[in-house]
N, C-alpha and C positions, 0 to 999 in steps of 0.2 A: 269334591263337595263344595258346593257357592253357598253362602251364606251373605243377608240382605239384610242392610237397614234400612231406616225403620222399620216394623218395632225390634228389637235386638235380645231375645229371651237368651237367658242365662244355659251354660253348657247342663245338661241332667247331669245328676250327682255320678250315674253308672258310669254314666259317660267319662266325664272328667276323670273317673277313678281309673279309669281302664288306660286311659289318656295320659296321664300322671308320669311324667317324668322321673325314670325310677334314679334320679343319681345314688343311691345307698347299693345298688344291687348293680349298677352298670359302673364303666370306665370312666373314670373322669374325662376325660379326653375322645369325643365322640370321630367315628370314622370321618374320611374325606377319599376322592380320589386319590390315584395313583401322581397326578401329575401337581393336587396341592400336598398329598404327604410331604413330598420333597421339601417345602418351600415355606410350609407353613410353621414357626419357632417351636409347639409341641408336637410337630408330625400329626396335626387333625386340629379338629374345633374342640376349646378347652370349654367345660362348662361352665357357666356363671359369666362367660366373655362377651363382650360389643366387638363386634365389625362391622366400621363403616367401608361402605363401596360406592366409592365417588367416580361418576362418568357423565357425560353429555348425555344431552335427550337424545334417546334411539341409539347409543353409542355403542352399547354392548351389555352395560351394566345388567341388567337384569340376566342374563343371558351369565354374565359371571356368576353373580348370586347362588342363580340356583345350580351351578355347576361346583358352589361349594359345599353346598347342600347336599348335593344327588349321594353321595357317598354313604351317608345316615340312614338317606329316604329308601335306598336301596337294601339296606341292611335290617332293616325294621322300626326306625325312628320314625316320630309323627312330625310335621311340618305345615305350619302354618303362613298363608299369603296375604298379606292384610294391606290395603291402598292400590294396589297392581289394579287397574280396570281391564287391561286385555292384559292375561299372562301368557299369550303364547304356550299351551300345555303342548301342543307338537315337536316343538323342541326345547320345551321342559323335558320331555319322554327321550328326546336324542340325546341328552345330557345326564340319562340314567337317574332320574327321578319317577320314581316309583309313584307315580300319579293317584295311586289305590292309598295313598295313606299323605295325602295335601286335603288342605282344608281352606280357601280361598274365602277371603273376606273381601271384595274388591271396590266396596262403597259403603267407609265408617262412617263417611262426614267428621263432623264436630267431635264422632265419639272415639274415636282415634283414639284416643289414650287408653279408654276403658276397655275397647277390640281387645288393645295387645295384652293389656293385665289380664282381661278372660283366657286368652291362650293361652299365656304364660302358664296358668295353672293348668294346663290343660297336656300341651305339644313340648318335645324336646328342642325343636328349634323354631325361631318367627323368621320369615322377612317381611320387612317393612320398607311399603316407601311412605314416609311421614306427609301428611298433608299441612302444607305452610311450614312455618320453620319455629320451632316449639322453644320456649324459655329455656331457660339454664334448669330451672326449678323442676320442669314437668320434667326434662332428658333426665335429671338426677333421680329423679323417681323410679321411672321408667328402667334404669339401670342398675337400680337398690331391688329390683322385684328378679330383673333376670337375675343377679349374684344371688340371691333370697332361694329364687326357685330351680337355678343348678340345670337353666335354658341357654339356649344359645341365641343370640337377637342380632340378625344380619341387615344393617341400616342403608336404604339403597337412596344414595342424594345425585342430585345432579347439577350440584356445583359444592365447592369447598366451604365448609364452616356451616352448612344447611342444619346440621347436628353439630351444635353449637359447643358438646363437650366432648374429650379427646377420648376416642374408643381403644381397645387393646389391640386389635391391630387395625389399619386403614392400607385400603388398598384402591389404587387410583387408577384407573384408566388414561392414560397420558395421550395417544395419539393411537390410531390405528385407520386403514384399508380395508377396503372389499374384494375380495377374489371371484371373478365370475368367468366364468363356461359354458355360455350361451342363456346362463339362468346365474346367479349368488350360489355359489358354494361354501362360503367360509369367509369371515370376519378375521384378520387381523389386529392383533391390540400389541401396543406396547403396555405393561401392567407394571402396577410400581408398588413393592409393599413397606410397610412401616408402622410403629407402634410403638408400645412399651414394653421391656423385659428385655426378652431373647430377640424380639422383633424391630427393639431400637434403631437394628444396625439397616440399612435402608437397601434393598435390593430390587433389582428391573431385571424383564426377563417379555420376550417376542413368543406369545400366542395365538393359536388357529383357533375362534369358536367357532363350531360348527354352526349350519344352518342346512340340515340336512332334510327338513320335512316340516318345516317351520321355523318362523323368524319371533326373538325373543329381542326388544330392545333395551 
């Protein structure tokens, strides 16, 4: 589902309501793959949490993103894309995102901040690539709303400090290769994670994104 500004009409009340983030009746701690269970400090995406995903342009990052997501989107969680201009949905689809329940915002402009608080009340998780690099003020906002509404908000930058305050976990795309066989088969990443709490402690680890039927940068 693409949604277009201007003009930016408000989610219908059914809408939203069906939409609604059930935290009182779901897990705190919403699904993930099998290969972030391992790696992630609550074994999944805790609710009311910030992950920033820092990579180069075309480097992979979004291609992670949604591979932290796919786990959710798979299971029945809504998911919302807001800044992405091209999201690569074909291998959004290879990364097990459940494409029937994305909701693509892919041109806020200006209203970037208002998109994500529409979602917020809306989807159990955002990603976002932030358009320019937003105040201390606006991110703490922005970040009072996901804890508020028990969402999960995946901040995709592409360089260090773009999201100017420290998220609960940050996970960096450090260096990575292309694998190819007569065509790109698989992105490698060295990935690096870190954060606060359980996720303090800093750990790096060598992964294959696929690119199995489209390319997600």
């Amino acid at each position: 589902m693409f949604a277009f500004l201007p003009p930016r009409p408000p989610l219908p009340p059914d809408i939203a309501e069906k939409l609604r983030p059930l935290a009182t009746a779901r897990s705190r701690i919403l699904p993930v793959s099998a290969v972030w269970k391992e790696r992630l400090p609550d074994g999944g995406l805790r609710r009311g949490s910030t992950i920033v995903v820092t990579a180069p342009p075309a480097g992979g990052g979004l291609s992670l993103a949604m591979s932290l997501v796919s786990g959710a989107s798979d299971r029945g969680y809504w998911v919302s894309v807001v800044g992405v201009d091209d999201p690569g949905v074909m291998a959004m689809s290879d990364l097990g995102v459940d494409l029937r329940r994305v909701m693509f915002v892919p041109r806020p402009r200006d209203e970037w901040v208002d998109v994500v608080g529409d979602m917020l009340d809306g989807v159990d998780l955002v990603v976002l690539r932030p358009l320019g690099r937003p105040s201390p003020d606006m991110t703490r906002r922005i970040m009072g709303r996901v804890r508020e509404r028990g969402a999960v908000l995946v901040v995709l930058c592409d360089e260090p400090r773009r999201w100017p305050l420290p998220g609960d976990v940050h996970i960096d795309l450090v260096d990575g290769r292309w694998e190819m066989e007569h065509h790109l088969t698989q992105r490698h990443a060295v990935v690096r994670l870190s954060g606060r709490g359980d996720a303090r402690r800093e750990r790096e680890w060598s992964w294959g994104l696929p690119l199995a039927s489209g390319q997600a940068g």
